[in-house]
C-alpha positions in Angstrom: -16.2 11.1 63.2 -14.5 9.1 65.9 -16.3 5.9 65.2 -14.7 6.3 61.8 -11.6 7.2 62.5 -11.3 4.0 64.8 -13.0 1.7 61.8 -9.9 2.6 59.7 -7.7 2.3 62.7 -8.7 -1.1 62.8 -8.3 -1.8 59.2 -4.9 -0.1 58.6 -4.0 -2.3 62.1 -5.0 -5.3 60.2 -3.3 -5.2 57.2 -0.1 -3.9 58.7 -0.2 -7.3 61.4 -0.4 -9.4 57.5 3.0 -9.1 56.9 5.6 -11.5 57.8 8.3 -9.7 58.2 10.8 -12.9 59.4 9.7 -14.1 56.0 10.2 -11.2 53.8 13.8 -10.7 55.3 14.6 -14.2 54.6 13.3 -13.9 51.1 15.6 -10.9 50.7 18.3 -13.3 52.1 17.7 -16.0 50.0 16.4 -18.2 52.4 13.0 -19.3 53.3 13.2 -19.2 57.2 9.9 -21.0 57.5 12.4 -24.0 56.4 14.8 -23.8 59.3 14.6 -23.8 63.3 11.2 -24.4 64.3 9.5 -23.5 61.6 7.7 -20.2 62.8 9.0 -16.7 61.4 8.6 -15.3 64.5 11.6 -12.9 66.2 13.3 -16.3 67.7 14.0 -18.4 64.3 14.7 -14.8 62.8 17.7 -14.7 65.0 18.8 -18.3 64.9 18.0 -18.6 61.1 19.2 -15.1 59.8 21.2 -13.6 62.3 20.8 -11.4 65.2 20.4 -7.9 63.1 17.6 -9.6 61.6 15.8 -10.7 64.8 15.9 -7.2 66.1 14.6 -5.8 62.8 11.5 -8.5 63.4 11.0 -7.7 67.0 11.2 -4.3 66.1 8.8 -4.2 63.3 6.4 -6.3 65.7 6.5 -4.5 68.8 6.3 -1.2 67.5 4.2 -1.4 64.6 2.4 -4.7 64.8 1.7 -4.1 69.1 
């Protein structure tokens, strides 16, 4: 049961840490961040690119559901 429960641990981990969520907000915006800044969508160019709401909403979504 516990071996189990860690397998789909692992695979609900996964495809949560697919999303690009620096990406998806720029979408919403209208902007492809990827684009801008260094290039990354990573919490940094989130904030430079799209504001600093937007950068806390990335750093967010990676620290506490990503990490």
């Amino acid at each position: 049961m516990e071996i189990g429960f860690r397998l789909i641990s692992i695979i609900v981990g996964y495809c949560f840490g697919l999303f690009q969520t620096g990406y998806i907000l720029g979408k919403m915006k209208g902007v492809d961040i990827r684009q801008y800044g260094s290039g990354n969508s990573g919490t940094t160019n989130a904030s430079r690119v799209l504001g600093k709401k937007a950068g806390i909403m990335v750093y967010l979504y990676y620290t506490e559901i990503v990490g």
